[in-house]
C-alpha positions as CSV (number, residue, x, y, z in Angstrom):
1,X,59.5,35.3,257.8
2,X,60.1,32.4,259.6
3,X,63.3,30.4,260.9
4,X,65.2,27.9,259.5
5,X,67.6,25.2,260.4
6,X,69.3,22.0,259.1
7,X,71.5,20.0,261.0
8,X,74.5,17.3,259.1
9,X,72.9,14.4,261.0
10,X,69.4,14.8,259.6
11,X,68.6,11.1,259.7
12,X,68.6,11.4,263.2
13,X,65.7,13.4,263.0
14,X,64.3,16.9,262.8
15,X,65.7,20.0,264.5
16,X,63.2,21.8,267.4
17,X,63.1,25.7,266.5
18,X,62.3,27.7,269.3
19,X,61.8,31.9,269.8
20,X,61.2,34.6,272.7
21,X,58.4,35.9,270.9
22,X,55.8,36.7,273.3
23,X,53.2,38.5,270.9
24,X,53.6,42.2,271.8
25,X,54.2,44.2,269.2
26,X,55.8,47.3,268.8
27,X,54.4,51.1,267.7
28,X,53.7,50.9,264.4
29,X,56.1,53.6,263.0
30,X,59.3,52.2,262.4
31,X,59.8,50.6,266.2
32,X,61.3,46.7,266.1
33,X,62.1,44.1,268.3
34,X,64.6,41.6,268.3
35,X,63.3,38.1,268.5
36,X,65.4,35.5,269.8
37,X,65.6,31.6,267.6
38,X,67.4,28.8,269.1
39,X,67.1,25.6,267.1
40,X,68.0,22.1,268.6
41,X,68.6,19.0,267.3
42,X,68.1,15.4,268.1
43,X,71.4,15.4,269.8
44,X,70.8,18.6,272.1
45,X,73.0,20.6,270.1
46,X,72.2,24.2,269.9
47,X,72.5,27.4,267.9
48,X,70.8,30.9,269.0
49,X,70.4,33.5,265.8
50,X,68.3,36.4,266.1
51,X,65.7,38.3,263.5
52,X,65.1,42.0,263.8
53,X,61.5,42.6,263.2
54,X,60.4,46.2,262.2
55,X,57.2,47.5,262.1
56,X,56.1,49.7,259.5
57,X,52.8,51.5,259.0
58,X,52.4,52.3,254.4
59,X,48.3,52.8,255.1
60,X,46.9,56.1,255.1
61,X,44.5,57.4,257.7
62,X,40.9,57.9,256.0
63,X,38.7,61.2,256.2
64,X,35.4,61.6,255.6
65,X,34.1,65.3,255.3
66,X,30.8,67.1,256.4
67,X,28.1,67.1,254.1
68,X,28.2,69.7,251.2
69,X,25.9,73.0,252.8
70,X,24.8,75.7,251.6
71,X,24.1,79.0,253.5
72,X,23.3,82.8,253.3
73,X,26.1,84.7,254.8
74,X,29.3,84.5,255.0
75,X,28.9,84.9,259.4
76,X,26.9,81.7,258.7
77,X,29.6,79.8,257.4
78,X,30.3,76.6,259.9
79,X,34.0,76.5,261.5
80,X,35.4,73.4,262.2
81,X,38.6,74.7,264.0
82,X,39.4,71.3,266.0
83,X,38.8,68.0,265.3
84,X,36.1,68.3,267.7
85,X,34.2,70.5,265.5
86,X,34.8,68.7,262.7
87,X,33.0,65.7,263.9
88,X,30.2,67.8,265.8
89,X,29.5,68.8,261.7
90,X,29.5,65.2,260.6
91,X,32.7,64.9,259.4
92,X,34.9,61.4,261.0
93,X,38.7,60.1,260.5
94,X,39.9,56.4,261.2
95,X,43.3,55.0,261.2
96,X,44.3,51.7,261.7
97,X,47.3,52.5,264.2
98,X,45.8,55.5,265.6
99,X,45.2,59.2,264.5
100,X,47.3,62.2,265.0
101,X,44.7,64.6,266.7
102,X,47.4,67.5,266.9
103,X,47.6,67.0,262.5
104,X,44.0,68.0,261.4
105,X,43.1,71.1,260.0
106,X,41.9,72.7,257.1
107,X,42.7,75.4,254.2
108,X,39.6,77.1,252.6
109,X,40.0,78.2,248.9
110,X,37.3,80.5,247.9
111,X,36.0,81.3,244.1
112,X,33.8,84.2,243.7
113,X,30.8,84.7,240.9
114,X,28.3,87.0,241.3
115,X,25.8,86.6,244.1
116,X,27.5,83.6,245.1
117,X,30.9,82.5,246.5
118,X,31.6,78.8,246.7
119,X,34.4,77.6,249.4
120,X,36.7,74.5,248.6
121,X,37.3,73.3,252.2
122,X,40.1,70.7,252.4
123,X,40.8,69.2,255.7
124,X,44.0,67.1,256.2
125,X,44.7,64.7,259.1
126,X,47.7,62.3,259.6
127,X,48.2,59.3,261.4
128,X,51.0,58.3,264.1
129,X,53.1,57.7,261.2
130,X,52.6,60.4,258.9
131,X,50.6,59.3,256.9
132,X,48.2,61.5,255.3
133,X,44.4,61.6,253.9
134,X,42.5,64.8,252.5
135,X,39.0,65.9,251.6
136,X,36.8,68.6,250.6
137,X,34.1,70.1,251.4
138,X,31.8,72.7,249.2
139,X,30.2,74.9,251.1
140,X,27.8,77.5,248.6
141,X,27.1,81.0,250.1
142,X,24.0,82.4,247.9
143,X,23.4,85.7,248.9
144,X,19.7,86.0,248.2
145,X,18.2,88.7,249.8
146,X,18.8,92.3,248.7
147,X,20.1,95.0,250.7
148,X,17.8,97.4,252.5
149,X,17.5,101.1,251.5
150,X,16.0,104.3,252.8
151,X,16.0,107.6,250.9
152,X,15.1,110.6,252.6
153,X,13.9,113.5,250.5
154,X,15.7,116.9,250.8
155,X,15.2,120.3,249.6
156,X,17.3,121.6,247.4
157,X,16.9,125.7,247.3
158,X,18.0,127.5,244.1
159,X,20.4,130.4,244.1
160,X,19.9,133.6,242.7
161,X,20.2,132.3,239.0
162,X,17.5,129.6,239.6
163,X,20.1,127.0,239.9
164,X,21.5,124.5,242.3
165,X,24.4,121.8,242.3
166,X,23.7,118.4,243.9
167,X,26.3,117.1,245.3
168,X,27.5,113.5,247.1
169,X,27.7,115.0,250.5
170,X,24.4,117.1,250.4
171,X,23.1,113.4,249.0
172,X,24.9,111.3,251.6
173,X,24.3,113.7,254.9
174,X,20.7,113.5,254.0
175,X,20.8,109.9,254.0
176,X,22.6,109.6,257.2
């Protein structure tokens, strides 16, 4: 907003508006200034009135995830811990009064089928303000390569009746 004046003598003239504004502006999240109007007229009369101006930051920050990936094993499953991380992967964040770097982090939701467990990765940064911004990442792990097995073959010697009981341990201490 701007200032305004009238003055009872306005044929004489108009009325100078003056201000202490020296263009620096304050943070962003709720800080103000107090900004200084002195109107004068024709006559050199004078009156000083003052404006509070407050700054206030309504945009949110903007995050942009890794790219979907896909991998084998869980151990292969990339970690973005730290922001740092996160960008090393190809994810980025932007604000336009700065990022909170001590905000970001992530919560991984995971959904199980089968061979194949899919993570919902959500990271979350704010800006100075609190403002927030979200997105998610899928990350598929496809388990596609089967387990490895050995059997080892054991004798099994009869008893007296011709008979013999297999059981898990004479089956598992073979194996080991």
């Amino acid at each position: 907003n701007t200032a305004r004046a009238n003055d009872n003598c306005s044929n004489t003239g108009g009325i100078r508006i003056t201000n202490n504004f020296d263009g620096t502006i304050p943070g962003p999240c709720g800080d103000e200034i107090t900004v200084i109007f002195t109107a004068t007229d024709l006559c050199g009369n004078i009156t000083i009135d003052s404006a509070i101006v407050r700054m206030t930051d309504i945009i949110p920050p903007s995050i942009i995830c890794p790219p979907d990936t896909s991998v084998e094993c869980l151990s292969d499953v990339p970690l973005a811990t730290d922001f740092t991380s996160f960008a090393a992967a190809g994810g980025s964040a932007s604000d336009n009064c700065g990022l909170n770097p001590l905000s970001f982090g992530f919560t991984d939701t995971r959904v199980t089928l089968q061979n194949r467990i899919t993570i919902q990765r959500k990271y979350f940064i704010a800006d100075l303000c609190g403002n927030t911004d979200t997105c998610t990442q899928l990350i598929q792990l496809t388990d596609t390569i089967p387990p490895v097995i050995d059997c080892i073959d054991f004798i099994a010697y009869l008893d007296e009746n011709g008979q013999y009981m297999v059981n898990r341990e004479d089956v598992l201490d073979s194996a080991s």
